[in-house]
RODO-2510 file (C-alpha; in nm, 4 decimals, decimal comma):
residues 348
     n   res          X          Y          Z
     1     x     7,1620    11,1303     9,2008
     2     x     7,1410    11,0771     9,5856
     3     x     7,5325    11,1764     9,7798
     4     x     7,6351    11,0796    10,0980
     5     x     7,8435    11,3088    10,2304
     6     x     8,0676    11,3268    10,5769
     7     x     8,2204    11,6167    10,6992
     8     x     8,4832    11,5549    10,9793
     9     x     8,3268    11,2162    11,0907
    10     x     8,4934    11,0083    11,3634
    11     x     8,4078    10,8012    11,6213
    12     x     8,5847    10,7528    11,9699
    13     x     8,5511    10,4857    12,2256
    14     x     8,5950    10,6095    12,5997
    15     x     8,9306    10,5333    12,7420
    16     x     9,0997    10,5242    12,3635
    17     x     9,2234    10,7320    12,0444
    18     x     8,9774    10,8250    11,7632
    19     x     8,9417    10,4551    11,5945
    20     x     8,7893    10,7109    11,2981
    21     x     8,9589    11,0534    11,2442
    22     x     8,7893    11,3422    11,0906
    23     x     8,6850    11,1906    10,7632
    24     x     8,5394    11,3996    10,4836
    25     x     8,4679    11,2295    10,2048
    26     x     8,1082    11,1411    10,0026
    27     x     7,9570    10,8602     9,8674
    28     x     7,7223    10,8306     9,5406
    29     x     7,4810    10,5997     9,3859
    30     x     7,6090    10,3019     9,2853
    31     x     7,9082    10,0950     9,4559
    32     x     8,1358    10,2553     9,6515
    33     x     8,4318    10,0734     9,8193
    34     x     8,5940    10,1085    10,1552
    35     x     8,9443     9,9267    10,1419
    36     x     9,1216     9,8747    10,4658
    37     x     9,3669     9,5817    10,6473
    38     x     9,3116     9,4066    10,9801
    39     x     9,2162     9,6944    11,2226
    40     x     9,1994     9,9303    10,9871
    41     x     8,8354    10,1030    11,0798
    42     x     8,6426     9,9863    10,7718
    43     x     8,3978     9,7759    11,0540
    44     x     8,3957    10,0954    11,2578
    45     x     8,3392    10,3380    10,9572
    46     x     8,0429    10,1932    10,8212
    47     x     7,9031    10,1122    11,1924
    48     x     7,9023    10,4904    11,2216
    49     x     7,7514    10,5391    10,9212
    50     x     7,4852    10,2947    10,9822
    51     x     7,3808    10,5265    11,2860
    52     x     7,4855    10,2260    11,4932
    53     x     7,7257    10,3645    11,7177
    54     x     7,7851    10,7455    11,8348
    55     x     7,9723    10,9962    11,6330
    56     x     8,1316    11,3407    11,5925
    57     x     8,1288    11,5240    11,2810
    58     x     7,8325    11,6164    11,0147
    59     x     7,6317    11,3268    10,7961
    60     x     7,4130    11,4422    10,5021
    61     x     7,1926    11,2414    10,2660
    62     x     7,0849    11,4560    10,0188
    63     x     7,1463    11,7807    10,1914
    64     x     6,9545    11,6146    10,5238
    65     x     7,1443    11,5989    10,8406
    66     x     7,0851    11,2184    10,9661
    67     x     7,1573    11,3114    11,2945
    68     x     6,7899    11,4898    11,2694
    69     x     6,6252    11,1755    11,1773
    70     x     6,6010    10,8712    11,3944
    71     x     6,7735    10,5659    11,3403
    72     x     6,4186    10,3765    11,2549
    73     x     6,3455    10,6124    10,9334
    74     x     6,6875    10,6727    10,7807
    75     x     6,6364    10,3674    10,5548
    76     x     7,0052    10,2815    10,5945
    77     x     7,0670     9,8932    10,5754
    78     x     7,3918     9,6957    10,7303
    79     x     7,4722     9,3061    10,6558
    80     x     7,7250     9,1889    10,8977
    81     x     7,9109     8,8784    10,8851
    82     x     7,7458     8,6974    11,1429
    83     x     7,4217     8,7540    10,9332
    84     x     7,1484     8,8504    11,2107
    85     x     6,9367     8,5496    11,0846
    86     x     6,6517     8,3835    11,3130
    87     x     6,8041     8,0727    11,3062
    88     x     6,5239     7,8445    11,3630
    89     x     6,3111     8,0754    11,1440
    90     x     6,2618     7,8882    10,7756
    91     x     6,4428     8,0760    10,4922
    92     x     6,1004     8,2405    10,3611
    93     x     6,0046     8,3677    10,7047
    94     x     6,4132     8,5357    10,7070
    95     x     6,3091     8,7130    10,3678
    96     x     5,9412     8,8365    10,4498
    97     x     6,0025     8,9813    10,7909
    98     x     6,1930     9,2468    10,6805
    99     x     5,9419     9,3048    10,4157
   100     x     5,6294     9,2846    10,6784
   101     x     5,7588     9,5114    10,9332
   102     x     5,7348     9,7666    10,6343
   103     x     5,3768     9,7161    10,5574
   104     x     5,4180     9,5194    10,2200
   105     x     5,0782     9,3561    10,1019
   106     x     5,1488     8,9701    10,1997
   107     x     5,0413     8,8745     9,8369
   108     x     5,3132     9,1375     9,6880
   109     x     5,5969     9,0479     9,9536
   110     x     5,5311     8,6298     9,8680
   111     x     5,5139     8,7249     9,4891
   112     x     5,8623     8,9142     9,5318
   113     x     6,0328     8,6273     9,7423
   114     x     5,9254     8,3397     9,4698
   115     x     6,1014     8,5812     9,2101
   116     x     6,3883     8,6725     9,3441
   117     x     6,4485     8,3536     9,5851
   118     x     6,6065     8,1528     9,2570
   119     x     6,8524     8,4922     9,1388
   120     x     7,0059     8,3753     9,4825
   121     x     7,0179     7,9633     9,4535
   122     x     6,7377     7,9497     9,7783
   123     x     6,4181     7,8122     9,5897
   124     x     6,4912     7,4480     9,6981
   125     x     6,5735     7,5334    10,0784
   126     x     6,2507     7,7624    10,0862
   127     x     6,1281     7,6359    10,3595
   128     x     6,4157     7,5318    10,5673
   129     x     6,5175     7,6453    10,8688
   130     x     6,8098     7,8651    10,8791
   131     x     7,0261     7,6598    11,0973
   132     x     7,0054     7,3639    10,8301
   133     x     7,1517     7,5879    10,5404
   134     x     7,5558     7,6018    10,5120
   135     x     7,7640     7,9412    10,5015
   136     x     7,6698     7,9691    10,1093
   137     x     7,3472     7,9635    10,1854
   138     x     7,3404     8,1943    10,4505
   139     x     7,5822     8,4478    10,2561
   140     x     7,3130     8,4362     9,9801
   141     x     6,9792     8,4646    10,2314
   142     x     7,1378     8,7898    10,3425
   143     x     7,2169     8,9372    10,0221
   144     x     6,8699     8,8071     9,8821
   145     x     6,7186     8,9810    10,2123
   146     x     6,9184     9,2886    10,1265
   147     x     6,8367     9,2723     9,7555
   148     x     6,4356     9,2922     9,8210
   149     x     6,4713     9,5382    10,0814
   150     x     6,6001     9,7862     9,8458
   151     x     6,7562    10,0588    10,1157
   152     x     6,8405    10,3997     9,9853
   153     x     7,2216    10,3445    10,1542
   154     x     7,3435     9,9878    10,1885
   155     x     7,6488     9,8880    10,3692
   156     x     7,8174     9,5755    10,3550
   157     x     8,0931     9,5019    10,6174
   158     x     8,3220     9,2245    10,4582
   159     x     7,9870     8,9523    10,4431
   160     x     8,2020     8,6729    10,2772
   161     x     8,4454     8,6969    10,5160
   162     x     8,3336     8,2548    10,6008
   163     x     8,3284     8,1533    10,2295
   164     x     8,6431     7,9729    10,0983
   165     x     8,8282     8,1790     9,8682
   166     x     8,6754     8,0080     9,5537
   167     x     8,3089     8,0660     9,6929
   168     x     8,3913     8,3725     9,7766
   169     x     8,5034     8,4617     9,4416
   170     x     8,2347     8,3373     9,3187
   171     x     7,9687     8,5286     9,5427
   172     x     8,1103     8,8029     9,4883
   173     x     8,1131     8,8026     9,0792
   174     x     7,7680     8,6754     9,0976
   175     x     7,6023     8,8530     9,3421
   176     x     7,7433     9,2284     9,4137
   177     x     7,6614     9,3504     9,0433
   178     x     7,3042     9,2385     9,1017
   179     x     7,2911     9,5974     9,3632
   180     x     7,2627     9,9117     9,1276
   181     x     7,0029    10,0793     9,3251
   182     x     7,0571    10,3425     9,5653
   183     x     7,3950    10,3970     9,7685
   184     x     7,6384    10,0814     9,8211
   185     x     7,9175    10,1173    10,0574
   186     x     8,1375     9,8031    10,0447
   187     x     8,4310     9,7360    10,2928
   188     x     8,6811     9,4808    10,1956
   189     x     9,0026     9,3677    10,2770
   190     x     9,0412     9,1974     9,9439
   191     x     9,2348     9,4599     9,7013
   192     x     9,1128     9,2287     9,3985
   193     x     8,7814     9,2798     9,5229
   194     x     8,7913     9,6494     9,5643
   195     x     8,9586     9,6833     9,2475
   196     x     8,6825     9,4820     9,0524
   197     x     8,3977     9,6660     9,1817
   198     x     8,4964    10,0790     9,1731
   199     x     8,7049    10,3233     9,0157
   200     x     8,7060    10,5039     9,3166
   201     x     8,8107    10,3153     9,6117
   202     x     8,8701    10,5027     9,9969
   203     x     9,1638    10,3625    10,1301
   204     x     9,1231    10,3585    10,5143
   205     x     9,4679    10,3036    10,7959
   206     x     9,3875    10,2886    11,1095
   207     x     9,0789    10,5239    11,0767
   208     x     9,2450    10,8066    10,8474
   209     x     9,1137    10,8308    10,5029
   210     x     9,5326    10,7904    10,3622
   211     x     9,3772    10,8002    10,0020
   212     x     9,0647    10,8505     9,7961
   213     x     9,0913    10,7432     9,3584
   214     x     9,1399    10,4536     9,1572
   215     x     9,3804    10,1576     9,1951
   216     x     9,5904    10,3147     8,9537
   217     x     9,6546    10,6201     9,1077
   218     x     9,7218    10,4227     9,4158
   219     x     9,9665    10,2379     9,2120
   220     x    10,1344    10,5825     9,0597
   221     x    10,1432    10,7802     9,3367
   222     x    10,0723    10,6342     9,6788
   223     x    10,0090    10,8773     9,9555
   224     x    10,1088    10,6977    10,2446
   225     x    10,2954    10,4243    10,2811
   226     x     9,9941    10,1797    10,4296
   227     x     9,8745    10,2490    10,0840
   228     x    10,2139    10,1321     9,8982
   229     x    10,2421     9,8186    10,1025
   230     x     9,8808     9,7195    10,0070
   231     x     9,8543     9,7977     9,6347
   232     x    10,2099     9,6882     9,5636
   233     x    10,2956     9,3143     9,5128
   234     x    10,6031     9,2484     9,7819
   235     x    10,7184     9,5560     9,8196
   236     x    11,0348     9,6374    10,0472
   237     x    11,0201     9,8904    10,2892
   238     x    11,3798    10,0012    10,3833
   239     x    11,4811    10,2759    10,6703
   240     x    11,7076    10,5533    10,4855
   241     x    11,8651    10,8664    10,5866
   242     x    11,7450    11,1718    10,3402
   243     x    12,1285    11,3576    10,2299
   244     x    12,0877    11,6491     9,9863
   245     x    12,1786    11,4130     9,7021
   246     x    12,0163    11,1034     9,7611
   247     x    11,9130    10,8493    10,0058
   248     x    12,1572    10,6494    10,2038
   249     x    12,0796    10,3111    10,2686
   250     x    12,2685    10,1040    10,5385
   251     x    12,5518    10,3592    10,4557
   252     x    12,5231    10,3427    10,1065
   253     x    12,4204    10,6502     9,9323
   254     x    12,1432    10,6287     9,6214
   255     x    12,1786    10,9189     9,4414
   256     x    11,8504    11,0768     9,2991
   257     x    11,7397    11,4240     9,1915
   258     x    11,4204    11,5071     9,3850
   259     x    11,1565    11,7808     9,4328
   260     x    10,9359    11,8495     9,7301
   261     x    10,9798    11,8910    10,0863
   262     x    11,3257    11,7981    10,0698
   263     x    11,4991    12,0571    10,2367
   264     x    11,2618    11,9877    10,5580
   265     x    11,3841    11,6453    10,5790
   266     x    11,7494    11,6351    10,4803
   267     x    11,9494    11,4401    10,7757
   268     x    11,6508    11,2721    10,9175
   269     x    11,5148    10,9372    10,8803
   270     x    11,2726    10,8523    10,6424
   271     x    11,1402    10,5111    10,4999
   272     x    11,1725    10,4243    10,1086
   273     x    10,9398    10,1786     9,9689
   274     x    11,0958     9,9863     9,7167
   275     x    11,0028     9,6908     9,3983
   276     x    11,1574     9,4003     9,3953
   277     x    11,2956     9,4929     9,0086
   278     x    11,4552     9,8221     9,1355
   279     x    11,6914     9,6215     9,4189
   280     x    11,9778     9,4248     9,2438
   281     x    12,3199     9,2646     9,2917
   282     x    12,5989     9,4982     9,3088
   283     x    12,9684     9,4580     9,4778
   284     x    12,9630     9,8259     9,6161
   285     x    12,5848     9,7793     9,7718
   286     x    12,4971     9,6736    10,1179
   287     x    12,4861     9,3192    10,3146
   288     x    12,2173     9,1000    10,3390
   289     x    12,1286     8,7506    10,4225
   290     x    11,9198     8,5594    10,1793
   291     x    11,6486     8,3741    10,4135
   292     x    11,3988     8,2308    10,1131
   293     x    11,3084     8,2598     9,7693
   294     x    10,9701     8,2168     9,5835
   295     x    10,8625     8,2224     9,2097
   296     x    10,6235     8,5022     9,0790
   297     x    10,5318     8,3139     8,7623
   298     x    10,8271     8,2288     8,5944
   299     x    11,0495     8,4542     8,7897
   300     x    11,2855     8,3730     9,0832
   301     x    11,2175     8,5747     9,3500
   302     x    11,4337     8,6361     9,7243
   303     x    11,3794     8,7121    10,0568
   304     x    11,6990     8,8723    10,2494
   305     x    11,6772     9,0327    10,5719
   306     x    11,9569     9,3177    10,7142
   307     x    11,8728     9,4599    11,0333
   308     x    11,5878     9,3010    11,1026
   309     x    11,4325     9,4164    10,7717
   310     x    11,3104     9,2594    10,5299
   311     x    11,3443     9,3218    10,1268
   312     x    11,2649     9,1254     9,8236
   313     x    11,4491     9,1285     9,4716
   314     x    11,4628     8,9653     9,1282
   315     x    11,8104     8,7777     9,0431
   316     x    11,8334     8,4642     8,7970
   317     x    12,1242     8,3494     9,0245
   318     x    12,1099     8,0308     9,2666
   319     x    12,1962     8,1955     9,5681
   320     x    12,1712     7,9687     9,8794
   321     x    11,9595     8,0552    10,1761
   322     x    12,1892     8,2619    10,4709
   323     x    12,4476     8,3605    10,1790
   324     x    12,5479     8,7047    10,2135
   325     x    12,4472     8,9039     9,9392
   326     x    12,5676     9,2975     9,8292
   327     x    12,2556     9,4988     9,7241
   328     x    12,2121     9,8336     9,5917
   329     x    11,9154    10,0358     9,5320
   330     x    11,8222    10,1588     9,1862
   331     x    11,5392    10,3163     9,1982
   332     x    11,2613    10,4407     9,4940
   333     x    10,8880    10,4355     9,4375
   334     x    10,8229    10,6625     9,6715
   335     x    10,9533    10,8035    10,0037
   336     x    10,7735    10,8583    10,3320
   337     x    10,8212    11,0279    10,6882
   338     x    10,9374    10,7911    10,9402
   339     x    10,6215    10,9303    11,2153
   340     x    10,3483    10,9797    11,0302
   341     x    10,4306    10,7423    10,6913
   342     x    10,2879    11,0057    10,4606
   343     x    10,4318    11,0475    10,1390
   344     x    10,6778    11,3678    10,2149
   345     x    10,9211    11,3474     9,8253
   346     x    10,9291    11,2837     9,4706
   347     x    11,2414    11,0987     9,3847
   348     x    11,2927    11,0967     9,0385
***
């Protein structure tokens, strides 16, 4: 089984912070998901990876240092999501190039495009030019291009980032089981996505590796509260003030038991993340103004806002939009320094 492995790997542009900080982690055969937001570093990451831009830190493939080998014989692949297609090329010179540069036998490389061309719905268009197919097309010339090429480490930076969401979905349930050779390393943005293709998933913010395991554990026990936000379904992030029994909230104390670093952090501020079913409608809580409401399913959802933040809960009640509403907390998911947003308690 071939392992990619990192050992403190980050990459810094002149002038700016690390955009990727000291990352250790490794990747094995078969899929392997980056998950990050907007600006998170997944783009950057697997740039780095790719040998495509400079880097700090060790990279292994199979106990060989890459930085040894040069870029042209690492047999590392990247598809971007502006494709890197000749665009006045047809479709079947796109899909032997790759192949020719590499020394395949012309009667084995045309053999292996007429096979594989249909897998990837680009038998008709052939013989196209490139700037003639639409974005489905071109999606599917890369991954077919990708698919005969056969890399020993493939990364894919967020390639149907141009599809509408229902070809998208559909690209990606068709196509992405079809690679089960070799090293995949897919960055998404898409937590359905990430969820559907790994058990373990490498949840990037802002270049730090917050969390490394399956959705579930994200779900359980976030590390970080970049990593609540995204795996949670409207969660509510509220400023609180750790006390010895509890966490006060807009000056009204939630009394827990906890465990952890709590005697670090009692009277300082600390963010709670919070579900919409543990907020509810209490005469002792806190204000808030309602400002919206939604349905999850059948359930009636609101938005209310107090300080300028922002906190969603479950009530059957019509409440009108700028009603004041009392609010109290009943239970925390998880609690997390104020600086760095790492998980710092256990409330129980």
């Amino acid at each position: 089984m071939s392992k990619l492995v990192c050992k403190d790997f980050s990459v810094q542009y002149f002038g700016y912070d690390a955009a990727i900080n000291n990352v250790t982690t490794t990747f094995s055969d078969g899929v392997n998901v980056v998950f990050a937001g907007e600006k998170g570093g997944k783009t950057t990451f697997l740039k780095a990876l790719a040998g495509l831009i400079p880097h700090s830190g060790e990279l292994y493939l199979d106990d060989v240092n890459m930085d040894d080998v040069p870029l042209k014989d690492r047999d590392f692949q990247m598809l971007f999501d502006d494709y890197a297609l000749f665009s006045r090329r047809s479709v079947r010179y796109n899909l032997e190039y790759p192949l020719k540069i590499r020394k395949m036998p012309k009667g084995k490389r045309r053999a292996l495009i007429e096979s594989v061309a249909p897998l990837f719905d680009l038998d008709i268009m052939i013989d196209a030019p490139v700037y003639r197919l639409n974005e489905w097309l071109k999606v599917t010339l890369v991954l077919c291009r990708a698919y005969m090429r056969r890399a020993k480490v493939l990364l894919i930076d967020n390639i149907f980032s141009k599809l509408s969401l229902s070809e998208r979905r559909e690209a990606f349930l068709r196509f992405i089981p079809l690679f089960r050779e070799g090293i995949v390393i897919y960055a998404t943005d898409d937590k359905g996505e990430a969820s559907a293709l790994s058990r373990e998933i490498k949840h990037l913010t802002c270049g730090y590796l917050m969390q490394e395991g399956a959705p579930t554990d994200f779900i359980a026990k976030a590390r970080a509260l970049s990593v609540f936000t995204a795996w949670r379904d409207y969660p509510s992030v509220l400023p609180c003030t750790v006390r010895e029994d509890g966490l006060e909230f807009f000056g009204v104390l939630y009394e827990s038991e906890m465990k952890g670093k709590i005697s670090s952090y009692v009277g300082k501020d600390a963010l709670a993340g919070i579900l919409p079913e543990d907020i509810i409608l209490e005469n002792r809580g806190f204000d808030a103004v309602v400002i919206g409401r939604f349905y999850i399913g059948d359930r009636l959802v609101y938005c209310a806002e107090r300080e300028g933040t922002r906190l969603y809960f479950y009530s059957e009640q019509d409440l009108s939009r700028d009603s004041t509403v009392k609010l109290i907390v009943r239970r925390v998911a998880g609690v997390f320094d104020a600086l760095n947003e790492r998980n710092i308690l256990e409330v129980m």
